[in-house]
C-alpha positions as CSV (number, residue, x, y, z in Angstrom):
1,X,39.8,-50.9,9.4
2,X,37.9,-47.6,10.4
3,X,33.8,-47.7,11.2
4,X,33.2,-46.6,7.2
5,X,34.8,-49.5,5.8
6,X,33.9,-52.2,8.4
7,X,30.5,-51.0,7.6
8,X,30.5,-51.2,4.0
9,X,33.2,-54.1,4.1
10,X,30.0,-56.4,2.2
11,X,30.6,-54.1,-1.2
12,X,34.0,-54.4,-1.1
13,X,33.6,-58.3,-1.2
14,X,31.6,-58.3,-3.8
15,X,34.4,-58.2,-6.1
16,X,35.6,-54.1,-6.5
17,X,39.1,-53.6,-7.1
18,X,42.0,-50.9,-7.9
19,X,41.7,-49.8,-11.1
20,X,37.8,-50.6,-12.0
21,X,35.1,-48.4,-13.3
22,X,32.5,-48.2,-10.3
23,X,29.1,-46.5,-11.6
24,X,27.0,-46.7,-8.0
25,X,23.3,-46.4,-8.5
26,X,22.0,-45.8,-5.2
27,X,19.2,-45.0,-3.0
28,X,20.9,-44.6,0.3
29,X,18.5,-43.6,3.1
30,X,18.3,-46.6,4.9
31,X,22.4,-46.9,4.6
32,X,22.8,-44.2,6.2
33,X,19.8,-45.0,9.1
34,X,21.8,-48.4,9.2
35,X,24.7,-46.9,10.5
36,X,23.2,-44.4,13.4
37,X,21.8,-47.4,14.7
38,X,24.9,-49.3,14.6
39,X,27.5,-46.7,15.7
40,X,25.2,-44.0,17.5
41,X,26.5,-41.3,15.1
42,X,26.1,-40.1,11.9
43,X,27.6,-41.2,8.3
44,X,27.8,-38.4,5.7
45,X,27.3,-39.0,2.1
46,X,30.9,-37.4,1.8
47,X,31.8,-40.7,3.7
48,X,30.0,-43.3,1.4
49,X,32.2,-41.4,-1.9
50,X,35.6,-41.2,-0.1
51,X,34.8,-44.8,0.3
52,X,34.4,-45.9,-3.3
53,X,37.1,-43.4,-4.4
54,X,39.5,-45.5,-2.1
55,X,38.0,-48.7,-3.5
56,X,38.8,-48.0,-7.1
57,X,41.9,-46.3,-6.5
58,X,43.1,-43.0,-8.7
59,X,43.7,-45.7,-11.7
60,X,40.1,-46.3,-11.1
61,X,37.1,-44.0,-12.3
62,X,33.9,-43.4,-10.3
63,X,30.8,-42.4,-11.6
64,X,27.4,-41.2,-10.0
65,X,24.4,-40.2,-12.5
66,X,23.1,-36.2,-12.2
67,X,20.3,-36.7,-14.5
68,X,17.7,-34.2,-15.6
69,X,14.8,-34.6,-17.3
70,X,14.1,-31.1,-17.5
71,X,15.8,-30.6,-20.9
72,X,13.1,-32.5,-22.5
73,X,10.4,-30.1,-21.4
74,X,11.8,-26.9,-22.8
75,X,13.7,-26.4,-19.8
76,X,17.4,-24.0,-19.9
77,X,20.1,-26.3,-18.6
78,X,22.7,-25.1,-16.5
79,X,25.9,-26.8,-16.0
80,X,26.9,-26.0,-12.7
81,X,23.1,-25.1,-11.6
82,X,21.0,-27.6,-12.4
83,X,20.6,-30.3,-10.6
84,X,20.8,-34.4,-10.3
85,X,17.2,-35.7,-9.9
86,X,18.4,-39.3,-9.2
87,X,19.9,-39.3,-5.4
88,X,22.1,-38.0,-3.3
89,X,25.4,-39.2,-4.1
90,X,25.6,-37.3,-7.7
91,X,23.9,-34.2,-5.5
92,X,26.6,-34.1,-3.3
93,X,29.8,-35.2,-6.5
94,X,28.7,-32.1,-7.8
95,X,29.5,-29.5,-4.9
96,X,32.8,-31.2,-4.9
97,X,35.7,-29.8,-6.4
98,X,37.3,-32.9,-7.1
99,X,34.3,-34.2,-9.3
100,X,33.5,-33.0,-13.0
101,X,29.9,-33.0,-14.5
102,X,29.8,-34.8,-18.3
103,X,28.1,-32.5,-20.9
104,X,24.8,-34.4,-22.2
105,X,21.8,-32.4,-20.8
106,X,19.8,-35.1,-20.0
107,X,21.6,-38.1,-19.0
108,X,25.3,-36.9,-17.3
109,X,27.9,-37.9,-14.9
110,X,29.5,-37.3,-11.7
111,X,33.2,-38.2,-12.7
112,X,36.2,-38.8,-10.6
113,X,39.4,-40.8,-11.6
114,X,41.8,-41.7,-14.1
115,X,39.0,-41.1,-17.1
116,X,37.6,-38.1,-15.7
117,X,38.9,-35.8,-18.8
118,X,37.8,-38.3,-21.4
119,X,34.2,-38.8,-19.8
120,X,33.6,-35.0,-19.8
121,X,34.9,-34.4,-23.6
122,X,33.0,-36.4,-24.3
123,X,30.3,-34.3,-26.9
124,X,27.6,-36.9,-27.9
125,X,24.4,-36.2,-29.0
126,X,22.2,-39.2,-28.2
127,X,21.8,-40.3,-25.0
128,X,22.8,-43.9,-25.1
129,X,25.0,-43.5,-28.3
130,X,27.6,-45.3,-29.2
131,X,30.4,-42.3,-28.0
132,X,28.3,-42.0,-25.3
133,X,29.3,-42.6,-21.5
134,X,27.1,-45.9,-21.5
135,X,29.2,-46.8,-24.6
136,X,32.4,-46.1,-22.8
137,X,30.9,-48.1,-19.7
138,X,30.5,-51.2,-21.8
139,X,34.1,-50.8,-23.3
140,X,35.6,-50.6,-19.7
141,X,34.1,-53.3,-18.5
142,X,32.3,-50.9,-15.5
143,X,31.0,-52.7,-12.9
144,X,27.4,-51.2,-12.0
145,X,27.2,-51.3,-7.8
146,X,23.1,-50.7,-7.1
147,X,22.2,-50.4,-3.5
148,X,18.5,-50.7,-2.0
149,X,16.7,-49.9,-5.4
150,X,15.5,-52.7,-7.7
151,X,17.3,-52.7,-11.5
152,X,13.5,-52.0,-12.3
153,X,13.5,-48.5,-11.0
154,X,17.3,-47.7,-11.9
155,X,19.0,-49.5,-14.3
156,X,19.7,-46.7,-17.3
157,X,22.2,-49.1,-19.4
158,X,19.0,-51.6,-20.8
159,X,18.2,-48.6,-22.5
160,X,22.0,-48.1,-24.2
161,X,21.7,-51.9,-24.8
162,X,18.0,-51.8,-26.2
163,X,19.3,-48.6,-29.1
164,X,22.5,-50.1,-29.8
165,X,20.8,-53.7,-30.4
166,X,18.8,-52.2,-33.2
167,X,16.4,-54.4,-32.8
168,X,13.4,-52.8,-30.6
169,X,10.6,-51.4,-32.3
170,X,8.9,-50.5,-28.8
171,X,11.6,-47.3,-28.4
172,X,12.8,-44.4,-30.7
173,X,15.1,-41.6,-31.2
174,X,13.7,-38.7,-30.0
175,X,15.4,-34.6,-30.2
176,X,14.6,-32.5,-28.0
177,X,15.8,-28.6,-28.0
178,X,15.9,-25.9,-25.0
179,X,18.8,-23.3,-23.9
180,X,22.1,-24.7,-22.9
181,X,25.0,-23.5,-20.5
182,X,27.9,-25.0,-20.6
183,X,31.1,-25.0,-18.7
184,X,32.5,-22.1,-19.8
185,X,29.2,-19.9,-19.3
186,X,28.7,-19.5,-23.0
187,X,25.1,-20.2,-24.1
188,X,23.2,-21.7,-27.2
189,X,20.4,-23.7,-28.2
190,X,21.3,-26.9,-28.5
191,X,19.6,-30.2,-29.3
192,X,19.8,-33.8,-27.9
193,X,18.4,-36.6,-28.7
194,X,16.9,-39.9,-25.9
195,X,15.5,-43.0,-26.6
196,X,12.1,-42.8,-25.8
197,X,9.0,-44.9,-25.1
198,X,6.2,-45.2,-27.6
199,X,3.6,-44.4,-25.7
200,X,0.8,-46.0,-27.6
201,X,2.3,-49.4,-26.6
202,X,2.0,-48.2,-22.9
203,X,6.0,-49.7,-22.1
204,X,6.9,-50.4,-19.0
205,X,10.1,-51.2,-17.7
206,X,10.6,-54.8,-15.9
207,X,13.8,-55.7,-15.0
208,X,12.9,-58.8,-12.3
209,X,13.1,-61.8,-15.1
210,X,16.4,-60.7,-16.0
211,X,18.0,-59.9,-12.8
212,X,17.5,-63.2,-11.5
213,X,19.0,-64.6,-14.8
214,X,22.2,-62.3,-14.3
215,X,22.6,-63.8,-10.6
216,X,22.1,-67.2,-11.6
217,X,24.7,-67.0,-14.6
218,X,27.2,-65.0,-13.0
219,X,26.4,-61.3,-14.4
220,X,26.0,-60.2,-11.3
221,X,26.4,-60.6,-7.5
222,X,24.9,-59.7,-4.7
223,X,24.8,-58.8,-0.8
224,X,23.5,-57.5,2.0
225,X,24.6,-54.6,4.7
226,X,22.0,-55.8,7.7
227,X,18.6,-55.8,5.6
228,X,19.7,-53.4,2.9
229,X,20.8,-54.9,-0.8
230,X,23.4,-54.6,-3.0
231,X,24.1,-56.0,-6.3
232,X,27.0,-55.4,-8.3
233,X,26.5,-56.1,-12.4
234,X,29.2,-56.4,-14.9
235,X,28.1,-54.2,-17.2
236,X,29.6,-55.8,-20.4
237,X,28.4,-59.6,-19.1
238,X,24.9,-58.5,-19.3
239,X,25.3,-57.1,-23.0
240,X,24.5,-60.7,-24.5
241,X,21.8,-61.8,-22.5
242,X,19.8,-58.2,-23.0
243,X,20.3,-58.7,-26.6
244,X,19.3,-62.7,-26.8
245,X,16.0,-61.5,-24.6
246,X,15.3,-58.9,-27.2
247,X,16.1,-61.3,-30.2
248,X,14.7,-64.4,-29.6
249,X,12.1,-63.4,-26.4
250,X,10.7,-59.9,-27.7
251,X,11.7,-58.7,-24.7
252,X,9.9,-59.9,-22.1
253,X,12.9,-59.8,-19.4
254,X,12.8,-56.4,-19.7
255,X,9.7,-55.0,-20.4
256,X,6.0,-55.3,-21.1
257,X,4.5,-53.5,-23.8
258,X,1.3,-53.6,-25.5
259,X,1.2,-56.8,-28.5
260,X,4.0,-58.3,-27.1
């Protein structure tokens, strides 16, 4: 076992395999810190991807998120130019020529693996639709590997759960329009659509209540490289439990809102 994988050996344990859909949420600063002071030399962020690529395998797909908020304030989106503003990992998937970007302005992908094609034809509209890639994520059983960020500050598929539930009236559809460039270079205006925050309830996203549920019951597990964490969440497991919160709790695992 090389330095990279004795390393991040702990992820491994938590239960990825050949084959799975990995989407890493990540924050890895303090990873990468970890390991000068272990080793006395430097881990790349090339490194941490080559690593999950040989954890899933090439019947496995791997996903980073490049999203871009940008779109939703008038601003031309670029394909190949513009870029992830949630971590380095999607930064660095999409310099590489073995990674394809997913189309949606606003929330895309970093795609390698078996489903790579099918993620990036994908053509959906709404952000957390039900052709979207958080739909496909739920159908594939993805397992969701977060490391040093709480689900709080990260976790993207409450909001696919919360639309698809039908059942939260603190969230709506919103469009949004602005210039698109797509793959090819041909440009249009296009419009997309995200499931937004109503503002006058002042929503806040709180993910604690139900984290500590999903480790209890199983949903998720999680470990520790030195004093950095990582959880790993079965995507479709936590499907249920999001909805019964919503149903039966008005949401108060997930979020605080005004009238609750």
């Amino acid at each position: 076992m090389n330095k990279v994988a004795q390393y991040l050996a702990p992820i491994r344990e938590l239960g990825i395999e050949q084959g799975d859909v990995l989407f890493v949420s990540s924050d890895i600063k303090r990873l990468l810190f970890g390991y000068y002071e272990k080793y006395d030399e430097m881990l790349s962020v090339d490194d941490i991807i080559n690593y999950f690529q040989q954890l899933v395998g090439e019947q496995g797909t791997l996903l980073f998120p490049t999203y871009n908020w940008g779109f939703c304030r008038g601003t031309a989106w670029d394909y190949y130019k513009t870029k992830s503003e949630t971590g380095s990992l999607g930064a660095a998937a999409l310099k590489r020529k073995d990674f394809k970007r997913t189309q949606h302005p606003i929330y895309s992908f970093a795609v390698w693996g078996k489903d790579q094609d099918l993620l990036c034809a994908m053509t959906n509209t709404s952000s957390f639709g039900a052709d979207s890639p958080f739909a496909y994520m739920e159908q594939h059983h993805a397992k969701n590997l977060v490391i040093d960020v709480t689900l709080t500050n990260c976790w993207t598929f409450a909001h696919y759960i919360e639309q698809q539930s039908g059942l939260v009236s603190y969230r709506y559809e919103k469009n949004f329009t602005a210039p698109y460039r797509d793959s090819q270079g041909i440009e249009s205006t296009r419009t997309y659509s995200m499931f937004v925050r109503d503002l006058d309830l002042d929503v806040e996203n709180d993910f604690d209540a139900i984290e500590e549920d999903f480790l209890r019951d199983g949903v998720s597990k999680k470990c520790m490289i030195g004093d950095i964490p990582c959880t790993l969440v079965n995507l479709q497991a936590s499907v249920a439990p999001v909805v019964d919160d919503i149903r039966n709790n008005r949401s108060r695992k997930i979020c605080k809102y005004k009238g609750q």
